[in-house]
N, C-alpha and C positions, 0 to 999 in steps of 0.2 A: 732300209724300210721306206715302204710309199707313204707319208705323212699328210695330212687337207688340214691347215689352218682354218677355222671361220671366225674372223674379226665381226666387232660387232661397234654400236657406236658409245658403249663405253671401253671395250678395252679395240681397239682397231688393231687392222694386219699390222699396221709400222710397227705396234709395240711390240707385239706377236714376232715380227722379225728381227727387231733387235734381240729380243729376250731369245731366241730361239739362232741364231747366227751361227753357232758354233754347231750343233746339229746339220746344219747345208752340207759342210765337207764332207760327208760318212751318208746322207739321206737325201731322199729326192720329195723336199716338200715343197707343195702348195697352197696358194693363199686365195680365202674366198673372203670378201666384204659383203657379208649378206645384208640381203636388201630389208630395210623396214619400213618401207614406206605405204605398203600394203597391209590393209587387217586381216589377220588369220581367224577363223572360228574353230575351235578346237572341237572334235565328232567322234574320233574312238576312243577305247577304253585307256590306250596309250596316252593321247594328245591331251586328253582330262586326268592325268597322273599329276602333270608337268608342271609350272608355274614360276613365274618370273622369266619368262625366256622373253627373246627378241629375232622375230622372224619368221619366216615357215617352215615349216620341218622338208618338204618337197625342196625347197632350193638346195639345203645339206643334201641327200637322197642322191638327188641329182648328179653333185658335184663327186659323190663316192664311187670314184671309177677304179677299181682296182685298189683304193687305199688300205693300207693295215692298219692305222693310226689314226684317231678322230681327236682335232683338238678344238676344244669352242671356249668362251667367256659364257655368253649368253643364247646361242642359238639354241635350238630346241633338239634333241636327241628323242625320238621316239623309236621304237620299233620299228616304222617302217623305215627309219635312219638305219639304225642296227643290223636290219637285213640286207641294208641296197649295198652291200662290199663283206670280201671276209675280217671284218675287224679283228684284229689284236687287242687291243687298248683305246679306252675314251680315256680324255685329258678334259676335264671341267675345271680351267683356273678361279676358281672361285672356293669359298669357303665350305657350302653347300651345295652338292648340283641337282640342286633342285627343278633346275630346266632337262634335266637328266633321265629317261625312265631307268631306274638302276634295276629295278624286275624285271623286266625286260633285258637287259645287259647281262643280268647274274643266269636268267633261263639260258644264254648263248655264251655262258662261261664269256665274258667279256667283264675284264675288271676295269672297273673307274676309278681313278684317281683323281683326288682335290688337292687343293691348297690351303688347310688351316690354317689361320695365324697372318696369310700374307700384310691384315691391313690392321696387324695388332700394334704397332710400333704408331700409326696414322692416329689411329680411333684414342690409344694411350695419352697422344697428343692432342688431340681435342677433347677428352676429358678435362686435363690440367685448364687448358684454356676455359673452358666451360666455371668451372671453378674460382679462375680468376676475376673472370667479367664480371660473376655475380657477386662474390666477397667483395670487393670494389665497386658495384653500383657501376658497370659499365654501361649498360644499357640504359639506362635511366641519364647518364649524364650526355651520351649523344645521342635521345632525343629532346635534350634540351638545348644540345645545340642547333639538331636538325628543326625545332621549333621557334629558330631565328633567335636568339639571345647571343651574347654575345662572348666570345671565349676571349682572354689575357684582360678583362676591365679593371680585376684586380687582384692585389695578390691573395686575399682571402677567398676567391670566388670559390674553391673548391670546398667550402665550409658544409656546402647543402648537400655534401655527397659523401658523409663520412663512411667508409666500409670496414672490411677486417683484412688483416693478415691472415695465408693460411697458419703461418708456423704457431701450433702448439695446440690448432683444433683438431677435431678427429674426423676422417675420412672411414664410412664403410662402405663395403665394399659387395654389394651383392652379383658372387657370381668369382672366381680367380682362376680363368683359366687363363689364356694366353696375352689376353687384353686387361685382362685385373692384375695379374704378378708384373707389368707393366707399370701400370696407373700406378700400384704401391711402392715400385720403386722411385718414381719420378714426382711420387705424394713424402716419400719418407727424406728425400731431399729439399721440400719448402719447410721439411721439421713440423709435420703431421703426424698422428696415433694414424694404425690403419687397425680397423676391426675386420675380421672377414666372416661372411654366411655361406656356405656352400655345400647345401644338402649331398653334391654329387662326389667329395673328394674328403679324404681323409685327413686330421688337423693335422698328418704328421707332413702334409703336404707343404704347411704353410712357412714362410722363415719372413721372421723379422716384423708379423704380425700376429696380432691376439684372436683369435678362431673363437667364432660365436655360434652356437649348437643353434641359438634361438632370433629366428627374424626380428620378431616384434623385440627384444633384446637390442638388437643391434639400432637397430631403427631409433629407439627413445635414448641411445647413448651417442649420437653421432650428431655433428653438426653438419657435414654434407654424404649425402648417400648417391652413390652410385651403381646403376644397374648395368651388369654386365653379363649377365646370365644369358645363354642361349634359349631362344622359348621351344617348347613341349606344349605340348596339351593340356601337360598338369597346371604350366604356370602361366597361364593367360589370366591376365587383370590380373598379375599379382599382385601390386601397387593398386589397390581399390581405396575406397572411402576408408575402411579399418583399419589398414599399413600407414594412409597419410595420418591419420591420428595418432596414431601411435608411433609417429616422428616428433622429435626434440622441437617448440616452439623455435622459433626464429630459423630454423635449418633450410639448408638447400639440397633439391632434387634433382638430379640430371640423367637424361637414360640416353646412353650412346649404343643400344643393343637391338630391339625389335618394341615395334607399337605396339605388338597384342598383349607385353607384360605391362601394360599401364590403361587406367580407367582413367582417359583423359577428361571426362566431367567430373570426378572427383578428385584429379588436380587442381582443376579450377574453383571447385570451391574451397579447397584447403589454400591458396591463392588469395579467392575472395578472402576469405574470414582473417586473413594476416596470420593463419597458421603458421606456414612457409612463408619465410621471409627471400625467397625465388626458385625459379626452376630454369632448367635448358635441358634443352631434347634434340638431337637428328632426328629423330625418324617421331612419324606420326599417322593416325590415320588417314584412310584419302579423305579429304573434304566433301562433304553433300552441294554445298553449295560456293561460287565464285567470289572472290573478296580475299581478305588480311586471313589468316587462322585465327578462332577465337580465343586461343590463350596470348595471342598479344595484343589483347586489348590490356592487358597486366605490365603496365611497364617494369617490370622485373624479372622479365622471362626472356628468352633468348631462344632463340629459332631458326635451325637451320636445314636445307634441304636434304639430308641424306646424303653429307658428303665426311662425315668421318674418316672412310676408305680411300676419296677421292684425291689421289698422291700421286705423280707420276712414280716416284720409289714404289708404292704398294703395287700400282700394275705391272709394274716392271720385274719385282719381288716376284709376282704369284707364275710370271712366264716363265721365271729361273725354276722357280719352284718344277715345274711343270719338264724344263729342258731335262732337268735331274733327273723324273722321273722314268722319260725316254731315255736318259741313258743307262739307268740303269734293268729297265727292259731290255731293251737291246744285248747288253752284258750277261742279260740272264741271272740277275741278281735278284733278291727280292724288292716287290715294292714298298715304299712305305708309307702313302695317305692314301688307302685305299679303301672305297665305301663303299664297296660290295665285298665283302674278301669271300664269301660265299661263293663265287666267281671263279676263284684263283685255284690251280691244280692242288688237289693234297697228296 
């Protein structure tokens, strides 16, 4: 089969051809670094589908000369992508391909294939981490360093910074799919209770944790709460004013998932008020204005770019992921993370 990589400048062609190397013997692929240095304005019905992409949809177009196989991270897939070659198969290594029109692909019998999970093993670990920094007062103790004082003066210095052990508090867990049965495993090893919530799956799912029917439940029994919940529609702001309240005084918050499931001004004031005694977040909204975020003006918060996923293992993971699924196309075998299957012959 004729194959078009398009690297992008989170996952780029190198990764795309290592992860993809064993494919070269058997297929005749090609690699595009598409360009992002230009702004696109999105105009049709298609291009206004799409979202979070990186590029212009005309540069893929372009590049699809004859290809069966479209494989991207982040370029845009529209319709006029879709038409400009007979595709077989779109590859979006990503969790969601949301830079994808899949209505489009599904009207041309064209199945899409993603990568669940690739950056659950990444994000697992930056949870734990998340949890430690703040049970510990990490963040408060380097910037007291970064505030010029002074570290080794004595041996009691670390007096002003007493924190907790996880082992013997409770961890819950909103959300257990692939990055919460994670978390729990690597939470039930610091010798934590793990509670879970998750409206979408059944208790009989759960092992080695206690299954809670009821949010607000979960929430007033846990000392650190973690969101891992994929967002819907339904559950934007789910973490509002009422959810922080009705968290355990002194507890900690961390959401390593999506910003729209948190009402960040009523973090901050359950923050303020010394409800929560901290929080850590990847992901946030975009900022309105230039400067620090305004929840670290809280020295007990902890802030990071959106880099949960950001592993060379995770990208490299979701190309494997991706080779798999070309091979077993090719095989004629079924596929297996496919987000159109409406797409696929019955």
């Amino acid at each position: 089969m004729r194959i078009l990589v398009v690297g992008d400048s989170y996952v780029p062609t190198e990764v795309f051809s290592e992860g993809l190397a064993r494919l070269s013997r058997s297929h005749d692929i090609a690699y595009l670094q598409i360009d992002q240095s230009g702004a696109f304005e999105p105009a049709s019905e298609s291009e206004l589908r799409i979202h979070e992409y990186a590029g212009d949809p005309e540069q893929v177009a372009r590049a699809l000369n004859g290809h069966e196989v479209l494989v991207v991270h982040g370029a845009p897939v529209t319709d006029r992508v879709l038409s400009a070659a007979e595709l077989r198969l779109v590859c979006c290594a990503r969790g969601g391909p949301v830079n994808v029109d899949t209505a489009a692909a599904t009207e041309r019998g064209i199945p899409v294939v993603t990568t669940p999970g690739k950056n659950a093993e990444s994000v697992a670990d930056q949870a734990l981490a998340f949890m430690v920094m703040l049970a510990r007062r990490f963040p408060e103790a380097q910037q007291f360093l970064a505030g010029g004082n002074r570290a080794g003066g004595s041996t009691f210095e670390g007096a002003q910074f007493f924190g907790h052990d996880l082992v013997g508090h409770t961890l819950g867990l909103v959300g257990f799919g692939n990055v919460g049965r994670r978390v729990a495993t690597r939470a039930r090893a610091f010798g934590m209770r793990i509670l879970v919530h998750d409206p979408y799956l059944d208790a009989a799912d759960a092992d080695g944790v206690e299954w809670v029917d009821s949010l607000p439940d979960l929430l007033g029994r846990s000392d650190f709460v973690s969101v891992l919940a994929r967002a819907t529609a339904e559950n934007s702001r789910l973490f509002d004013a009422a959810a922080f309240s009705a968290m355990k005084p002194g507890s900690y918050f961390l959401n390593t998932a999506r910003e729209t499931l948190v009402d960040e001004h009523a973090l901050a004031d359950a923050l303020a008020s010394g409800h929560l005694a901290g929080a850590a977040l990847d992901v946030v909204e975009p900022q309105a204005a230039p400067g620090p975020h305004p929840l670290l003006r809280h020295p007990n918060v902890v802030l990071t770019p959106h880099i949960g996923g950001a592993t060379h293992e995770t990208l490299l993971r979701g190309v494997e992921m991706i080779a798999a699924e070309i091979e077993r196309f090719s095989a004629g075998e079924p596929l297996e993370n496919v987000a159109d299957r409406a797409a696929l012959p019955s």
